[in-house]
C-alpha positions as CSV (number, residue, x, y, z in Angstrom):
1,X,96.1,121.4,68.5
2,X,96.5,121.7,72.4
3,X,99.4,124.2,72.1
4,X,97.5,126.2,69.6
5,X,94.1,126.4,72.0
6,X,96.8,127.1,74.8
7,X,98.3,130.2,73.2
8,X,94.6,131.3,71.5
9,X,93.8,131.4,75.5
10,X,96.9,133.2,76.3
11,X,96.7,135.8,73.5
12,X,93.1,136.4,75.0
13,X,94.4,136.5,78.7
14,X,96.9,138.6,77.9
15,X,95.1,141.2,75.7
16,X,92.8,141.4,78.3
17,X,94.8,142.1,81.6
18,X,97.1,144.2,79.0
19,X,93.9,146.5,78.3
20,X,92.9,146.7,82.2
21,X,96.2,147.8,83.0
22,X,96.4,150.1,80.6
23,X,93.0,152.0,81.4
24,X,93.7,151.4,85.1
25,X,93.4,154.9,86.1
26,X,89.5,154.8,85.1
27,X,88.8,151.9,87.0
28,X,87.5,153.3,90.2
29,X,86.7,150.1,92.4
30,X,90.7,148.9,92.0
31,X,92.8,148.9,95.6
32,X,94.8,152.3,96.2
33,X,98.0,150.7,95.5
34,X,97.1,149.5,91.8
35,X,96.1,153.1,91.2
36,X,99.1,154.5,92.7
37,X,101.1,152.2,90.6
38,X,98.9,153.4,87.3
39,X,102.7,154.4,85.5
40,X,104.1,151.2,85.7
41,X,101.3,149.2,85.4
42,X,101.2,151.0,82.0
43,X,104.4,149.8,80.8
44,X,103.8,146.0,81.5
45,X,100.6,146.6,79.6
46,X,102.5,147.2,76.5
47,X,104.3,144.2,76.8
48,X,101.2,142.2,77.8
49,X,99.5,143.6,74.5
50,X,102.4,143.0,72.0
51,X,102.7,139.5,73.5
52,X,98.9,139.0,73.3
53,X,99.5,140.6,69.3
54,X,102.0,138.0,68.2
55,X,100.6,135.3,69.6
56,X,97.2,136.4,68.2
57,X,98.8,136.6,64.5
58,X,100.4,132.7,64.9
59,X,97.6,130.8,67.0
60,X,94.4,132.1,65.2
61,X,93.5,130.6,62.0
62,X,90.8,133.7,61.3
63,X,93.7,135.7,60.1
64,X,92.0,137.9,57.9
65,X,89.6,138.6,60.8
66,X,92.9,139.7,62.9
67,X,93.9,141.6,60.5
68,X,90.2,143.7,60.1
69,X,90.3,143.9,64.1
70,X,93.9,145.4,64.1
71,X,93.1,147.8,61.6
72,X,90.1,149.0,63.3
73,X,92.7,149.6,66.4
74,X,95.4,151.4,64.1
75,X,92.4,153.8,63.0
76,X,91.1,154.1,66.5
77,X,94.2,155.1,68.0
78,X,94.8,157.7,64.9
79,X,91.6,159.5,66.3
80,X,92.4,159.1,70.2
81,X,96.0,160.7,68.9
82,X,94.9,163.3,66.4
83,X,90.7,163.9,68.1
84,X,90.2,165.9,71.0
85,X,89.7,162.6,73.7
86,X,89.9,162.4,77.1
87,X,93.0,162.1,78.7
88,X,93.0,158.3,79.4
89,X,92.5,157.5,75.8
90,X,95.0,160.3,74.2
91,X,97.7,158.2,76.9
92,X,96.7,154.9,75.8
93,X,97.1,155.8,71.9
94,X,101.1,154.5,71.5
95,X,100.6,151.2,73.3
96,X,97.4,150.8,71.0
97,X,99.4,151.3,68.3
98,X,102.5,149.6,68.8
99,X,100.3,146.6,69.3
100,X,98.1,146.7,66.6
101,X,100.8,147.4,64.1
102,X,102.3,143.9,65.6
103,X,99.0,142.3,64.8
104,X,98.3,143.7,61.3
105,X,101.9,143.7,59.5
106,X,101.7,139.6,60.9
107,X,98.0,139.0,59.1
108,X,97.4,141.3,56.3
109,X,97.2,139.2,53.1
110,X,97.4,143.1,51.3
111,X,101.1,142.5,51.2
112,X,101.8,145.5,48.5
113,X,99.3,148.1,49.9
114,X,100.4,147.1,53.4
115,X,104.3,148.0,52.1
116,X,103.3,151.2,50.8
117,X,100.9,152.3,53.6
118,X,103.4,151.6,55.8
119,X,106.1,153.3,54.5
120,X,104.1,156.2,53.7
121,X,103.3,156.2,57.5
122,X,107.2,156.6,58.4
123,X,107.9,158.9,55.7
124,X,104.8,160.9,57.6
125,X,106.6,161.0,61.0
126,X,109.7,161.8,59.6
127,X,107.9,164.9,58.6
128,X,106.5,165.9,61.7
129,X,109.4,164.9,63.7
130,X,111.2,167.5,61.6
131,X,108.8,170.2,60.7
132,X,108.8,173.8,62.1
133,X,105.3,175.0,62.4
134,X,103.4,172.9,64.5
135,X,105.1,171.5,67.6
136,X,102.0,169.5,68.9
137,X,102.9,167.3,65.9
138,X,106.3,166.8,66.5
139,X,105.4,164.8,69.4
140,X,103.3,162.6,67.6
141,X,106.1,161.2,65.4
142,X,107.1,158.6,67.0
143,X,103.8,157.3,67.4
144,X,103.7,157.1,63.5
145,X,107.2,156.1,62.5
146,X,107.2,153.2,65.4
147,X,104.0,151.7,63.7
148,X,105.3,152.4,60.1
149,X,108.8,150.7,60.5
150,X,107.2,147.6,62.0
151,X,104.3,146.8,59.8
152,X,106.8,147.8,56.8
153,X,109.6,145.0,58.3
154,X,106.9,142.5,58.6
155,X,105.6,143.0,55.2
156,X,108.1,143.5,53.0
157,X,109.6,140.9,50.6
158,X,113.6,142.3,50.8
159,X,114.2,141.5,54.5
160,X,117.7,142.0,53.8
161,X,116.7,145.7,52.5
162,X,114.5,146.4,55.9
163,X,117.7,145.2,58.3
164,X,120.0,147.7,56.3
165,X,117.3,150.7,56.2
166,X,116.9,149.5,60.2
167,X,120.7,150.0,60.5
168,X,121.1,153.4,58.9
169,X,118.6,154.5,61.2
170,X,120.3,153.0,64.4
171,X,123.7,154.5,62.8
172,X,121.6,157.7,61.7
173,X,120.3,158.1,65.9
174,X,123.7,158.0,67.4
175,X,125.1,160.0,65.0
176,X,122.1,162.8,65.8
177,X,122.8,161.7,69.6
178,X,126.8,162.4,69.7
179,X,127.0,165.5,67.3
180,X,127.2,169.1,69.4
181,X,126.1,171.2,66.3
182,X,122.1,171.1,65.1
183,X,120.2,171.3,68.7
184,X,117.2,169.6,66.9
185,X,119.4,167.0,65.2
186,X,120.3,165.9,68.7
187,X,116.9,166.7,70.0
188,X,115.3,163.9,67.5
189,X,118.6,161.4,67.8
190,X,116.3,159.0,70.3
191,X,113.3,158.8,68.5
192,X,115.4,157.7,65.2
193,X,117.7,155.3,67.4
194,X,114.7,153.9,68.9
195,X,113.1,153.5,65.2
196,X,115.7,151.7,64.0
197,X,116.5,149.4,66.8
198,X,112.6,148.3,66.7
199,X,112.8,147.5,62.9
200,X,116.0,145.5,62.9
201,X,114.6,143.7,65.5
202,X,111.5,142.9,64.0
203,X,113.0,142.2,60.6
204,X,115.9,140.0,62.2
205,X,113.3,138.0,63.6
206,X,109.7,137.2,61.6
């Protein structure tokens, strides 16, 4: 019971200082030097919030109220991506969603519509990382594959299926990466490398 109120408190502490140094830039009364340090501040902040996401989906018993809160994130961050938004909330819209995606594939009870969201999510940034017309989306994939592949790795029954479907990916990136032929082959070989890497990972390891 101890441990559990520890890591309630740490998924709190860390969510917290997580969403301060992600917004840091709109916090005028911070020292100089925090502000001038606003980049890498930015990438501990994801860290900070996936941390503060797993341990919010193992030490909280109000899973289903997790699972509503992370949702309401996912959507949120759709609109900061997709909305016109100021700038500080258009930056902040992948760490929101890498995070939330953490916190929502590890509560859901929706198991099924989770699956099928989720892989219709990736199937969607596949799309745009690929399609010709609109470049403004094509640098919004990641943003939907990276949340797709996790909540479908978490949710899934076949983990053996999401670590092979990882693997093709991570085969599928360095392929893209090493080939001199299709310029936007190569062009998209990091995003799919880094797609794949993040779902075996996941898979390997809930």
């Amino acid at each position: 019971m101890r441990k559990e109120k520890r890591n309630q408190l740490l998924a709190i502490g860390f969510f917290v200082l997580g969403m301060v140094f992600l917004y840091v830039e709109g916090i005028s009364f911070l020292p100089a030097v925090i502000a001038q340090n606003a980049v890498l501040l930015k990438g501990v902040a994801l860290v900070l919030l996936s941390i503060a996401a797993i341990l919010s989906g193992t030490a909280f018993e109000n899973k289903r109220g997790i699972a509503i809160i992370s949702s309401i994130g996912l959507v949120t961050s759709l609109g900061f991506l997709y909305l016109p938004v100021p700038s500080i909330l258009g930056n902040s819209t992948f760490h929101i969603l890498f995070a939330c995606a953490i916190a929502f594939g590890m509560t859901t009870t929706a198991k099924q519509a989770a699956t099928i969201g989720s892989a219709a999510f990736a199937c969607i940034g596949v799309v745009f990382l690929y399609q010709p017309f609109f470049p403004s989306l094509n640098s919004t994939a990641l943003h939907l594959l990276l949340p797709g592949v996790i909540i479908f790795s978490i949710v899934f029954s076949q983990k053996t299926l999401c670590e092979q479907i990882s693997v093709g990916l991570i085969a599928l990136g360095l392929i893209a990466l090493c080939q001199p032929f299709l310029m936007l082959f190569y062009q998209t070989g990091f995003q799919l490398l880094l797609t794949g890497l993040t779902g075996f990972i996941v898979a390997a390891h809930r």
